[in-house]
C-alpha positions in Angstrom: 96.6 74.3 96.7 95.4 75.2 100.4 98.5 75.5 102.7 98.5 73.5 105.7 100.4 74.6 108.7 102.7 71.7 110.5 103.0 72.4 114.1 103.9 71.0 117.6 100.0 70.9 118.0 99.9 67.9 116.2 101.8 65.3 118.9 100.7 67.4 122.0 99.0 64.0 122.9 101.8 61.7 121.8 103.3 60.0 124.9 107.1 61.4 125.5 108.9 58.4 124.7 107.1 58.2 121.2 107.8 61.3 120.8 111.6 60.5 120.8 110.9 58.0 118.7 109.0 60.4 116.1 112.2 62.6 116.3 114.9 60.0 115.9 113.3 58.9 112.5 113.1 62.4 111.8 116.7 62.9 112.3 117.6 59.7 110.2 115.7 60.1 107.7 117.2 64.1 107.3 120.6 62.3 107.4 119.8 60.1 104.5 118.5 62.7 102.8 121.8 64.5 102.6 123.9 61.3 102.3 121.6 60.3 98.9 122.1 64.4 97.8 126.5 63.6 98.1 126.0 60.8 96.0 123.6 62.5 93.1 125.4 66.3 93.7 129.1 66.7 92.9 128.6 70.2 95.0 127.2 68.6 98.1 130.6 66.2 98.2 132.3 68.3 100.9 133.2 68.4 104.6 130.1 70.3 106.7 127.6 68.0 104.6 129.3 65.1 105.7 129.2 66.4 109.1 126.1 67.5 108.8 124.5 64.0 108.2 126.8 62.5 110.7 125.3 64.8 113.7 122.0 64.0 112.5 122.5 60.5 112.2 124.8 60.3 115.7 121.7 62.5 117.2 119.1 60.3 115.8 120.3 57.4 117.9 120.7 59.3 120.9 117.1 60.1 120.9 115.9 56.7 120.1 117.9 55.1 122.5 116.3 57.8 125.4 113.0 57.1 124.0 113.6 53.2 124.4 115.1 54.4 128.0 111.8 56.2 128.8 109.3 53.7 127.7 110.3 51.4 130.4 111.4 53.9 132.8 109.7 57.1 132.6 111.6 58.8 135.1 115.1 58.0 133.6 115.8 60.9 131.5 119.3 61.1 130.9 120.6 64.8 130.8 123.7 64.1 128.8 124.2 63.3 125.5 127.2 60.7 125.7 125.9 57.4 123.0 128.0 54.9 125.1 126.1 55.5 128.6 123.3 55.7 126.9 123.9 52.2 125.5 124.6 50.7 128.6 121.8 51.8 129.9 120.0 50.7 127.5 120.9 47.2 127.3 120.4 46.9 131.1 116.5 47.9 130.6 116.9 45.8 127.7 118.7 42.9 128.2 117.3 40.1 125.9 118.9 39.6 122.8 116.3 40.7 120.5 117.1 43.9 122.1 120.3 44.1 121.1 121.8 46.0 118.1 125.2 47.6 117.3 124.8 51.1 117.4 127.3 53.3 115.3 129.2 56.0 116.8 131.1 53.8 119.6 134.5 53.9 120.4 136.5 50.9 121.0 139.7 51.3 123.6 141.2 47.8 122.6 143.9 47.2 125.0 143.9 49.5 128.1 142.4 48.8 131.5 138.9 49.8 132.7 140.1 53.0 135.0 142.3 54.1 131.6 139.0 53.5 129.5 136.9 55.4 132.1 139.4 58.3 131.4 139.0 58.1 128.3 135.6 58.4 127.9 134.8 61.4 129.8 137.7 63.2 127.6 135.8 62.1 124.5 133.8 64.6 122.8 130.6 63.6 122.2 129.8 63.3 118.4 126.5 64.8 117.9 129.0 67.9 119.0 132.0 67.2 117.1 129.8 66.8 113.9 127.6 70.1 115.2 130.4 72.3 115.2 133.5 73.3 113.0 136.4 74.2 115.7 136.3 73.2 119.2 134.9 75.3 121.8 138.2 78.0 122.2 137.9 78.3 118.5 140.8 75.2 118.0 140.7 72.5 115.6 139.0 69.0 117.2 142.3 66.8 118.2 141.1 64.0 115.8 140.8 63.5 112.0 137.2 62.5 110.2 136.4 61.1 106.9 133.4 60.1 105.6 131.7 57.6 102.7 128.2 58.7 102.0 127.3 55.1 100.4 128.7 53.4 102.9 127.1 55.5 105.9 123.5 55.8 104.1 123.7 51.8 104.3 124.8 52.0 108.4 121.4 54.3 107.7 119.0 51.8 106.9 120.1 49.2 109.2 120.2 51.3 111.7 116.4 52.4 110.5 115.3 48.3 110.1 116.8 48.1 114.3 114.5 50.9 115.5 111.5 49.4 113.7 112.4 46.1 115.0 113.1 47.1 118.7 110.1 49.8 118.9 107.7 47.2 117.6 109.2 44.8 120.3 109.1 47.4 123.5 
């Protein structure tokens, strides 16, 4: 069997926003990958797979929401990586409700004021961070506690998977 070499050659003349797209399915469809292994591998049950499939999966929607961003504005590259700007942006470009989905990875602050929520967000870390990494950046423990289903997030999965073919096929 003739071995075939995969390289970046092959979408050099994909438009950049489809080539967001490309890489968000990528990243889901990695994340499922390891989410289906969890549930057929006793070994694989553990913490960094879990986290493993939850930065792929919280990284896949940041690069489809950019690539939705970038379709309609070319320009508007966003050089962060925080999901809930993202959103908002999003659904601004967006705004008709056949555009709309509920992404995962949001945080709700039920209860405080905007200017306390505004706080809050910019001390969030940013999951496709949290997940990427096992201690915080001076080496501590992240000041929050994780757990994770596999069954249950492989299903978040594939919606999420039926919303980018439903929005990318409407954009």
């Amino acid at each position: 069997m003739a071995t075939e070499f995969i390289g970046n050659w092959q979408i050099e003349n994909v438009s950049v926003p489809e080539r967001f797209f490309l890489y968000a399915k990528a990243y889901l469809s990695a994340s499922e990958a390891i989410c289906r292994d969890m549930l057929e591998n006793e070994k694989s049950q553990n913490w960094p797979s879990a986290s493993v499939a939850l930065m792929l999966g919280a990284h896949s929607l940041e690069l489809f929401l950019k690539g939705a961003i970038l379709r309609k504005e070319p320009k508007a590259i966003a050089p962060h990586h925080r999901l809930w700007d993202l959103y908002e942006q999003y659904l601004k470009i967006y705004p008709a409700p056949c555009f709309f989905f509920d992404p995962p990875f949001k945080t709700e602050f039920l209860g405080f004021s905007e200017g306390e929520i505004e706080i809050f967000k910019k001390k969030q870390p940013i999951p496709s961070i949290v997940y990427r990494y096992p201690v915080d950046k001076p080496g501590e423990e992240w000041k929050s506690g994780h757990a994770f289903e596999p069954r249950g997030f492989l299903n978040m999965l594939s919606k999420l998977r039926t919303d980018y073919e439903r929005i990318e096929s409407a954009i």
